[in-house]
C-alpha positions as CSV (number, residue, x, y, z in Angstrom):
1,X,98.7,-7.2,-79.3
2,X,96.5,-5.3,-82.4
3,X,98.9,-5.0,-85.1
4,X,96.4,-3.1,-87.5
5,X,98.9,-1.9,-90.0
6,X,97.5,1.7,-90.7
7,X,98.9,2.7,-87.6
8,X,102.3,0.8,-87.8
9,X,103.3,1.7,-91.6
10,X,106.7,2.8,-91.9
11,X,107.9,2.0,-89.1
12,X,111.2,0.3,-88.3
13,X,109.3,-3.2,-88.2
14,X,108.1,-2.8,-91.8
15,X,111.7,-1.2,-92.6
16,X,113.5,-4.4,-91.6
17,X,110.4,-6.8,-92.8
18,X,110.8,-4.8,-96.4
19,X,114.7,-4.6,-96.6
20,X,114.6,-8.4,-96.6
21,X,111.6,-8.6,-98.6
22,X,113.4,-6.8,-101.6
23,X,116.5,-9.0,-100.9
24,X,114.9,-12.1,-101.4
25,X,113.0,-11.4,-104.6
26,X,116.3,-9.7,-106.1
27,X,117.7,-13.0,-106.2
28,X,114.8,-14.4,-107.5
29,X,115.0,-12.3,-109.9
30,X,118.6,-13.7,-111.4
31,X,116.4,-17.1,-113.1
32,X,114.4,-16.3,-115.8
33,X,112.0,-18.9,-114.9
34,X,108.8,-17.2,-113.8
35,X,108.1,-16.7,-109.3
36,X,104.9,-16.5,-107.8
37,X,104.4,-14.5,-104.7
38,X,101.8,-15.4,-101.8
39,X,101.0,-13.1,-99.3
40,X,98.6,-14.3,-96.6
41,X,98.0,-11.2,-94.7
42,X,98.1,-8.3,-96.9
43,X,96.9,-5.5,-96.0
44,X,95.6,-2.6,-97.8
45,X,98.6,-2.3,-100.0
46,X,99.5,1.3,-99.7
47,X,99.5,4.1,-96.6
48,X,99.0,7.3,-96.1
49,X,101.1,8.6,-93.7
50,X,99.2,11.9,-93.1
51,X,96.3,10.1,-92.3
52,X,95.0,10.1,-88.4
53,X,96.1,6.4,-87.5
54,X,99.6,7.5,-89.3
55,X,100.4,10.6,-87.4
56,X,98.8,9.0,-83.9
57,X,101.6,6.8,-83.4
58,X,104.3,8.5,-86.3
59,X,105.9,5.7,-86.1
60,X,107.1,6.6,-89.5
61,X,109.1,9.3,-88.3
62,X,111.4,7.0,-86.9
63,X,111.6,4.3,-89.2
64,X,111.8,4.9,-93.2
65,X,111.8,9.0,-92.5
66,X,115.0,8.5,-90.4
67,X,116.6,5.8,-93.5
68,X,116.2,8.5,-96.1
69,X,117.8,10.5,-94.3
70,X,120.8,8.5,-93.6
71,X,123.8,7.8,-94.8
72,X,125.1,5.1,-95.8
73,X,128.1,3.0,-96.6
74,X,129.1,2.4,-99.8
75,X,128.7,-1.6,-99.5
76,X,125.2,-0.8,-97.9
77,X,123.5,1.8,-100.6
78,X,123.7,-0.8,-103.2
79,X,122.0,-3.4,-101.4
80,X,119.1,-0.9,-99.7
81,X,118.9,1.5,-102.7
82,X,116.5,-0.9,-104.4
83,X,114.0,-1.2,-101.1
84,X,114.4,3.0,-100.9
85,X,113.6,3.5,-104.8
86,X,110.5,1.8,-104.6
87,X,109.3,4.1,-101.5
88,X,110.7,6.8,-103.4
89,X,108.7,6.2,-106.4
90,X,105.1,6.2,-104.3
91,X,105.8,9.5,-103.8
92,X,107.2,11.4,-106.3
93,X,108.0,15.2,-105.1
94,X,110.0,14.1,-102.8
95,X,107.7,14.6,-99.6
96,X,107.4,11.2,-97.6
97,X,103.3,11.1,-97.6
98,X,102.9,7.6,-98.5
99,X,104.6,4.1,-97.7
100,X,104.0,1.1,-99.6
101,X,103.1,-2.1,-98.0
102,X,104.0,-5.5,-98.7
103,X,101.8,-6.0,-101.8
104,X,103.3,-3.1,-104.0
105,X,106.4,-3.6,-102.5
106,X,106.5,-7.2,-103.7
107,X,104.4,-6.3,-107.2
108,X,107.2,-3.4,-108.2
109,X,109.7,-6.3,-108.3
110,X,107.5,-9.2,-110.5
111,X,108.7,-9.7,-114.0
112,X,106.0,-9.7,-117.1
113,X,106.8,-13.7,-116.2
114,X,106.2,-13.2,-112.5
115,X,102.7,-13.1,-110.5
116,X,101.4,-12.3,-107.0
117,X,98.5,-13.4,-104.9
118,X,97.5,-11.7,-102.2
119,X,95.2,-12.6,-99.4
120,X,92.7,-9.8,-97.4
121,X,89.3,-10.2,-95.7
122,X,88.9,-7.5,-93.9
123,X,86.7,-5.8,-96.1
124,X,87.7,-1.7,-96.1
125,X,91.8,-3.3,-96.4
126,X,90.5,-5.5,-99.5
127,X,88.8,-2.8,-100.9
128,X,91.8,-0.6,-100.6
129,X,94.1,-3.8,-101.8
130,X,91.7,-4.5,-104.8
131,X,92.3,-0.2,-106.0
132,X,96.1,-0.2,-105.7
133,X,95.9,-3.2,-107.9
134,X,93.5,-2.2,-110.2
135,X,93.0,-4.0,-113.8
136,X,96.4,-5.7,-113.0
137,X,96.8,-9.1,-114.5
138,X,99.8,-10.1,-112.5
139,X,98.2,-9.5,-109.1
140,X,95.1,-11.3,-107.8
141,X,93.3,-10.3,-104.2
142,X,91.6,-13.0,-102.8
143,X,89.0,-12.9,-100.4
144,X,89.9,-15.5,-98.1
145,X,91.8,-16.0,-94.9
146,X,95.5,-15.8,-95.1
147,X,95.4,-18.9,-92.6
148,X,93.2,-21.2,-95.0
149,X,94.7,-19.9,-98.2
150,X,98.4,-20.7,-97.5
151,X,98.0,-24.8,-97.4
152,X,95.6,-24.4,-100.6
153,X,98.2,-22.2,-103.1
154,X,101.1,-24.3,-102.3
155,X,103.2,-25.4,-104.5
156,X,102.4,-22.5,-106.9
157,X,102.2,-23.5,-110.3
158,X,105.3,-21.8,-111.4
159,X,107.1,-24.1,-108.7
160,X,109.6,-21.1,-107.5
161,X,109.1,-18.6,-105.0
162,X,108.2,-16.5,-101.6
163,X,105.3,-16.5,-99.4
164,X,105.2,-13.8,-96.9
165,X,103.4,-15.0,-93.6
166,X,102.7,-11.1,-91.7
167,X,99.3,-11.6,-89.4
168,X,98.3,-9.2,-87.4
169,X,98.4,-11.1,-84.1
170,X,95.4,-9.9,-82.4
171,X,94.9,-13.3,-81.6
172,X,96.4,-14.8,-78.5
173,X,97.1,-18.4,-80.2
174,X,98.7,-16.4,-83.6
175,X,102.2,-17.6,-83.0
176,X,101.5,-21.0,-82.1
177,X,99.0,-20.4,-85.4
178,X,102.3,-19.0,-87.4
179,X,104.4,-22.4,-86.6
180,X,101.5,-25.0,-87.3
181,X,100.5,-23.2,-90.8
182,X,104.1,-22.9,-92.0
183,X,105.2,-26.3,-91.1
184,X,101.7,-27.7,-92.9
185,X,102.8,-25.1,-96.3
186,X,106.7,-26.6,-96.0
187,X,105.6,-30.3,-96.2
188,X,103.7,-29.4,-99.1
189,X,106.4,-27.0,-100.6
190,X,109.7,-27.7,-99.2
191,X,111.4,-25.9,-102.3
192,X,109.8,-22.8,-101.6
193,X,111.3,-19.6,-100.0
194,X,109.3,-18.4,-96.5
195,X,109.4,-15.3,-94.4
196,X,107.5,-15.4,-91.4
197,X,107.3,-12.0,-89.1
198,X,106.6,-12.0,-85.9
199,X,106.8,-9.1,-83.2
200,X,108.9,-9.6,-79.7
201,X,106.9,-9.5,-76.8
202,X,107.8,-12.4,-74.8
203,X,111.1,-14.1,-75.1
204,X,109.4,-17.8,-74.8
205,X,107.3,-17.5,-77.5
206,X,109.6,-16.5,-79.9
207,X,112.0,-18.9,-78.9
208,X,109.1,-21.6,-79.4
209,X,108.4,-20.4,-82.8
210,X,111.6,-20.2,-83.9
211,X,112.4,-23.9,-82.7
212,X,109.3,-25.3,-84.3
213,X,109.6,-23.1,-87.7
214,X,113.3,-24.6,-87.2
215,X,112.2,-28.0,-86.8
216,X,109.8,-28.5,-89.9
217,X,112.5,-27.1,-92.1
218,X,115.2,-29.3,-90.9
219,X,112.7,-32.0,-91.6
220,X,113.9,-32.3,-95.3
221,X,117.8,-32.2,-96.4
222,X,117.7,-28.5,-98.5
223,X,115.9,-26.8,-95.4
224,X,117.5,-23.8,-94.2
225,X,116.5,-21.5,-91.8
226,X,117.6,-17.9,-90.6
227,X,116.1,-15.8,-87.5
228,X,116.6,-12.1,-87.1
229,X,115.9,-9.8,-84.7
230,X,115.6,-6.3,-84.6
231,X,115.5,-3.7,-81.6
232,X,115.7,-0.1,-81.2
233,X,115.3,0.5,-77.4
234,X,115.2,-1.9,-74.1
235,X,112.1,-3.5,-73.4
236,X,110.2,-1.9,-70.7
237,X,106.6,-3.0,-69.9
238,X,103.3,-1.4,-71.5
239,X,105.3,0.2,-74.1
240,X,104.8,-0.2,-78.0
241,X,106.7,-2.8,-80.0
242,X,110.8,-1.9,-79.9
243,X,111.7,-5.4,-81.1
244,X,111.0,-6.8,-84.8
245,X,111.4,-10.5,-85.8
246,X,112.2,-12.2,-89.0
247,X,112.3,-16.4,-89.7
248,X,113.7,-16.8,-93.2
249,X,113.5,-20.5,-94.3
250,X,115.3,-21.5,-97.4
251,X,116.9,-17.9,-97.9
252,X,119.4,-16.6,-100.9
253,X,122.4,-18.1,-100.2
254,X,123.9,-14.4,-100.5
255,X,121.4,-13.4,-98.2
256,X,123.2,-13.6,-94.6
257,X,126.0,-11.9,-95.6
258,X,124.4,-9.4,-97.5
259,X,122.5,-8.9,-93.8
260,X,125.9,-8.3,-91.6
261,X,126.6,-5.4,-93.9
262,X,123.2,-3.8,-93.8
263,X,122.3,-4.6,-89.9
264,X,125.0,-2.8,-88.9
265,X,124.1,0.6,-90.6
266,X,120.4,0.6,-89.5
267,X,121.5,0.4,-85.8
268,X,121.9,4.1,-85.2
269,X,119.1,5.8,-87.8
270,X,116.6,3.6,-86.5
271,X,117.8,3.5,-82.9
272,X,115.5,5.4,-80.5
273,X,117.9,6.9,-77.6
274,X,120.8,5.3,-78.9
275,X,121.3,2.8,-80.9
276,X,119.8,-0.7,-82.0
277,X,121.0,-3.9,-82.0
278,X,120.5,-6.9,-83.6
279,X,121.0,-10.8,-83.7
280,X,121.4,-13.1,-86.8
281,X,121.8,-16.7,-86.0
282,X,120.7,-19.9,-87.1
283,X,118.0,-21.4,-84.8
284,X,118.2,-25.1,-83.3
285,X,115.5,-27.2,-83.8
């Protein structure tokens, strides 16, 4: 699978992916002690979704074009509002020409207190990466692969908060990379907050992952962990990615409930002929 994110930006996958995202650095958010935020595969930070690799797939179209457009509950506005404001704010007359990726998304949510690294080497993504961020003292790019630089910035020095594990698995041995790098991060920082994304292909190797991701954080007595999956049609073979997965290890304690209220309302906006579904569990080791 190629993953190269210029074609896949807005799409439900980075819908779910930044949902949770924003979740998780909300609650952050509630302790004034200062988070750091590691991203090992960044990307090139913001999208333009009338660009040629946007409208090839316009996979847009049905992810975040379809959530702006829907309606939603009143427990669910408050809770997605802050993920849709931030979107909202990259493009201010109110046409939907640009998405945010992981990066801004994360860097609209830091504190004065707060910082974020970010890891690119593919050089035209970096470059793109380095502009967004531009004479920004809380955000560093760093030329070095996402893989090496997760064991090396662990713990942070501020001792709280997330790293975002997204590769683009073009590789064939990235998820059995995924499990090995995370479980070599947690021993280091158990305390920290992880969110590992994966896309469902074959049912086996998400099922390993999961286990093993499950595994290393039942290895120490605070370890939690949390698996969602996303998908907006039956899987059918040669098509595009219709299922999105999540691993969450030591999430918000508000966090899974907070997700059975929003799940539920992004099953039929970003359903594609009819609606999603999902699963929220807690894997076994």
């Amino acid at each position: 699978m190629n993953y190269r994110h210029a074609f896949h930006a807005g799409s439900f996958a980075d819908v779910i992916k930044h949902i949770v995202l924003v979740r998780m650095l909300t609650y952050l958010q509630d302790k004034p002690a200062p988070f750091r935020v590691i991203d090992t595969h960044a990307g090139a930070g913001l999208y333009d979704l009338t660009s040629s690799e946007a409208q090839r797939g316009g996979e847009w179209l049905t992810g975040i074009a379809r959530l702006m457009q829907a309606r939603l509950s009143d427990k669910a506005l408050p809770l997605i509002a802050p993920y849709l404001d931030i979107v909202r704010a990259f493009n201010p007359k109110g046409e939907l020409k640009a998405y945010p990726g992981s990066p801004l998304i994360a860097r609209a949510l830091l504190r004065p207190q707060d910082r974020l690294t970010a890891c690119e080497i593919e050089p035209t993504a970096r470059k793109q990466l380095i502009d967004a961020l531009r004479r920004d003292a809380q955000a560093r790019v760093v030329d070095l692969d996402g893989w090496m630089a997760l064991p090396a910035f662990v713990p942070p020095n501020e001792r709280r908060g997330l790293v975002l594990i997204d590769p683009p698995f073009e590789a064939k041995d990235e998820f059995e990379r995924l499990a090995s790098a995370f479980t070599e991060a947690f021993a280091k920082w158990p305390t920290g907050t992880y969110l590992l994304w994966y896309p469902v292909k074959t049912r086996r190797a998400t099922d390993e992952l999961a286990r093993s991701v499950a595994a290393a954080a039942a290895s120490r007595p605070a370890g939690k962990c949390l698996r969602l999956e996303f998908s907006v049609a039956p899987q059918e073979a040669g098509a595009g990615l219709v299922s999105t997965g999540l691993l969450l290890v030591n999430p918000p304690w508000t966090l899974a409930n907070e997700l059975k209220i929003i799940l539920p309302e992004l099953e039929k906006p970003l359903g594609q002929g009819g609606a999603g579904r999902f699963r929220l569990e807690t894997p076994k080791p």
